[in-house]
N, C-alpha and C positions, 0 to 999 in steps of 0.2 A: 243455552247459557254456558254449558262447560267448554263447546266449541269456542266460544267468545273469549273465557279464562283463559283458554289454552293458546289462543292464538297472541293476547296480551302476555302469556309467560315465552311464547317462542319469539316474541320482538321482544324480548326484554333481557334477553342474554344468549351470550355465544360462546360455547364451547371447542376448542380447538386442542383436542387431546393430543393430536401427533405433533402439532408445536408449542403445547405446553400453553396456549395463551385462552385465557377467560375475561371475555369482555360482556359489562355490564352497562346496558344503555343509558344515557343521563336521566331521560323518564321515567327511569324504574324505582328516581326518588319523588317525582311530582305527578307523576299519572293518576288522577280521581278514578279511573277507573280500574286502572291495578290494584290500585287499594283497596276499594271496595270488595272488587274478587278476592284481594288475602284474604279482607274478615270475613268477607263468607266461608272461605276455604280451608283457611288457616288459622284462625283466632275465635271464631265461633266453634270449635272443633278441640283446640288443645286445651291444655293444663295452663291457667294462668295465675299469677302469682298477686293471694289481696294483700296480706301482710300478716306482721308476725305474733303471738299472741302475748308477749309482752304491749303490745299497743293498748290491750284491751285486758287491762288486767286484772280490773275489777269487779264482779257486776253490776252490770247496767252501763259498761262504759260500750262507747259506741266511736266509728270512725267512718267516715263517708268519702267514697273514690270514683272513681269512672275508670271503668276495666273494660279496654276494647271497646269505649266508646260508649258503655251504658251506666249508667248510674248506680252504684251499690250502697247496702249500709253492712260492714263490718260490725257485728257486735256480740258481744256476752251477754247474755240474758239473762234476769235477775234471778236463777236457778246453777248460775254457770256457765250454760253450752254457748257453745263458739257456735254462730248463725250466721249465714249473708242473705242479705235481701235487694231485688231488684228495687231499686228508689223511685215507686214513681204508684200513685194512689190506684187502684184498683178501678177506685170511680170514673173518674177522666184523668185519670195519665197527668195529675199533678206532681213534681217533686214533694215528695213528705218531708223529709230529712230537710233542713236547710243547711242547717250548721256543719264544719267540717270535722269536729270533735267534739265530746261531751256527757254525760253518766246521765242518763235519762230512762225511767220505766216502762215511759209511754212516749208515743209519736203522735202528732198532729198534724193531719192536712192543712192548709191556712185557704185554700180553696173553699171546701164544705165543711168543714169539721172533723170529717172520719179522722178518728183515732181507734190506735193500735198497740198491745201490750209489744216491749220488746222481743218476744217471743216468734209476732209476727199475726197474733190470733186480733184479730178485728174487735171491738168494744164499744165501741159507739158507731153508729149511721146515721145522721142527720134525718127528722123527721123520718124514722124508720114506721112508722104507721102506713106512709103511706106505698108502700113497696107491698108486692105479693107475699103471702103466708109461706116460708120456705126461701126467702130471697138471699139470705144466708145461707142453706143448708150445707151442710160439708165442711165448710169454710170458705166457699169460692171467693169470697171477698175477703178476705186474710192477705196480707205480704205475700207479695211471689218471693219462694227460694229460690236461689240458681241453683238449676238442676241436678250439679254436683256439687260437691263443697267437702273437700279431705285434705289432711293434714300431712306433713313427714318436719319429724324434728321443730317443732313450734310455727312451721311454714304453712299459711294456708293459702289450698289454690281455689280456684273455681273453676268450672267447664260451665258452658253455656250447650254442650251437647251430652240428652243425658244418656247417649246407649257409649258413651267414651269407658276406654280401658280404664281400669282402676290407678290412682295419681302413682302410685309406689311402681307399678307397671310400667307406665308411660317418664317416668324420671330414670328408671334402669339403671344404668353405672354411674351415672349422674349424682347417684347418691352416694356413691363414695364420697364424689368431693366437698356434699354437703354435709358430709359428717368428719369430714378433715375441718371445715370453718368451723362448725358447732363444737366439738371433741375439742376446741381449744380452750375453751372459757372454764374456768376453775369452778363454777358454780352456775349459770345459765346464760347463755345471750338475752342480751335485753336491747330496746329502740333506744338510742335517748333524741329526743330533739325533734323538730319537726323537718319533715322530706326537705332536701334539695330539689327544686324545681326551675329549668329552665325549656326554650323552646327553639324551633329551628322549622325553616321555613320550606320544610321539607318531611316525606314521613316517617315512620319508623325505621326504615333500613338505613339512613346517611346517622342516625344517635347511635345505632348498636355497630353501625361498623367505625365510628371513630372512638366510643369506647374500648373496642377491643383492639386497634391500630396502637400498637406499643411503638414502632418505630419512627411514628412521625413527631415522639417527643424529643430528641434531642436535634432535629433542626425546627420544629416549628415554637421550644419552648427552654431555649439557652438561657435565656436570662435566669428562669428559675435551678436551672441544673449548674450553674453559675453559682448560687447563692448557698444551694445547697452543698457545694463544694466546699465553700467559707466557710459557712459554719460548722462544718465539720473538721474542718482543719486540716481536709486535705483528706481526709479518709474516703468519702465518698463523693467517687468520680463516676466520668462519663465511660461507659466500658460496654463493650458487644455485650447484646443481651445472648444468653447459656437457656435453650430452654427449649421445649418442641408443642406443635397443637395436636390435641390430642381428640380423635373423634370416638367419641361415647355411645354411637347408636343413638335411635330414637330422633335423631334430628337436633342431639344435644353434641358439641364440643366443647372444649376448655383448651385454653394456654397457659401452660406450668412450667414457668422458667425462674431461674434462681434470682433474687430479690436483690439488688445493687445498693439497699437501703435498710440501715435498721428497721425490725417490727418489733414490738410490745412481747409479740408473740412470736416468738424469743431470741432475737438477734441483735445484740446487743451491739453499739458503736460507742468509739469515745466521747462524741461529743455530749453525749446524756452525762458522763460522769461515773465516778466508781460505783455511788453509793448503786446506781441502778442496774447497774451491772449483778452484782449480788441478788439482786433479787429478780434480773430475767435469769441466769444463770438458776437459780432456784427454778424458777417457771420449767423454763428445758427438762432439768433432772426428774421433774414431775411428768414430764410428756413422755422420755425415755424410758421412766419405771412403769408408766400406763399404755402405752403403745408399740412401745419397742421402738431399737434407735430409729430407721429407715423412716418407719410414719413420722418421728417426732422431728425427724428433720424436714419433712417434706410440711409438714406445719411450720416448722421458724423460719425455714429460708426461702421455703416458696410463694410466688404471687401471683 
């Protein structure tokens, strides 16, 4: 099997160091069976991200997602704790969870019946008389936890492997820059709204590499870099991006170039007006007095 992996990851990119050229094969977005090998290889293995604990803010709130392709239930249990549970009945492998959100105590199969405290502890078993003395014991029939499940700065991830590094380990310098996003909020990050979701007929690598493709917006997306010129009145234009990719270790990179566009957080343009200017101008001198200048600029102007 790793022979197999290995020989779909050596057809699946070319590296040409003395000429500088990295080619990636068009397969390497549609191959079922590359894919498969990532999750085994790479997705059952890392740190993945369920979401944030504002989602679940209350107890007993709950949120349901598919992480790498399995079914989870994100929730706070009526004591508090931040839990994930694999969604799917102990019995026969029914979805429990139907709903995508919602504050609930208990869970119900719609299969047999077994129901579940939000905790994950098992409470009911459908004509439980007739099952052996002990058919419980332990909990074995309780919610599967995912193996891991830890937290940094309100983020929570999961591992589906449980002898993996600890998540603070495995995020390493990476965590700087989630504590440049979080260190900006005057009082805490919160969700609002529900996910943006779209889809593409391809897998994982053709979303995360055109999310992170900065340069193909200003040919593939003029008309909006157009409008946003107008309304600004001329302030913000189309202009070389200023900025380097920076690799973090651990398999984590980021791209920190200076922002050709007002943020909130704190870079102020005409076309908001004075009155808001005053008060990102306010924002900044708080980042400067809390961070010192260098971070609190790498918070306002960087994206």
């Amino acid at each position: 099997m790793q022979h197999h992996q290995g020989a779909h990851a050596d057809a699946a990119i070319r590296i040409d160091t003395e000429n500088g050229r990295f080619s990636v094969a068009r397969s390497s977005y549609t191959d079922p069976a590359l894919h498969a090998a990532e999750m085994d290889e790479i997705f059952s293995k890392c740190w993945l991200f369920v979401g944030h604990e504002s989602e679940i803010e209350q107890p007993n709130d709950f949120v349901t997602r598919r992480i790498a392709g399995r079914p989870v239930v994100f929730v706070r249990d009526r004591a508090g704790q931040m839990r994930c549970f694999i969604n799917v009945c102990p019995h026969r492998g029914a979805q429990v969870v139907r709903q995508r959100r919602g504050n609930a105590k208990t869970f119900s199969c719609i299969y047999h019946g077994w129901a579940f405290q939000n905790s994950g502890r098992v409470i009911s078993i459908a004509q439980a008389e007739t099952y052996q003395p002990g058919f419980n014991a332990d909990g074995c029939n309780d919610l599967v936890a995912v193996p891991r499940f830890e937290s940094y700065r309100g983020l929570w991830f999961l591992n589906y492997d449980a002898r993996a590094c600890s998540l603070r380990d495995y995020l390493g310098a990476a965590r700087d820059y989630i504590d440049i996003v979080m260190d900006q909020a005057e009082t805490a990050m919160q969700v609002v709204g529900e996910p943006q979701e779209y889809g593409a007929r391809a897998n994982w690598k053709l979303l995360a590499e055109n999310s992170t493709d900065i340069l193909h917006v200003e040919t593939l997306h003029p008309t909006y870099l157009d409008l946003i010129r107008t309304n600004s009145g001329g302030s913000m234009v189309r202009g070389r991006v200023v900025g380097a990719s920076v690799d973090l270790g651990n398999g984590h990179a980021v791209v920190e170039r200076e922002a050709s566009y007002g943020r909130p957080i704190a870079r102020w343009i005409a076309m908001w007006g004075e009155e808001a200017r005053v008060e990102i101008e306010a924002i900044y001198e708080r980042l400067v007095q809390k961070f010192g200048a260098e971070r609190a600029r790498r918070m306002a102007t960087c994206a």
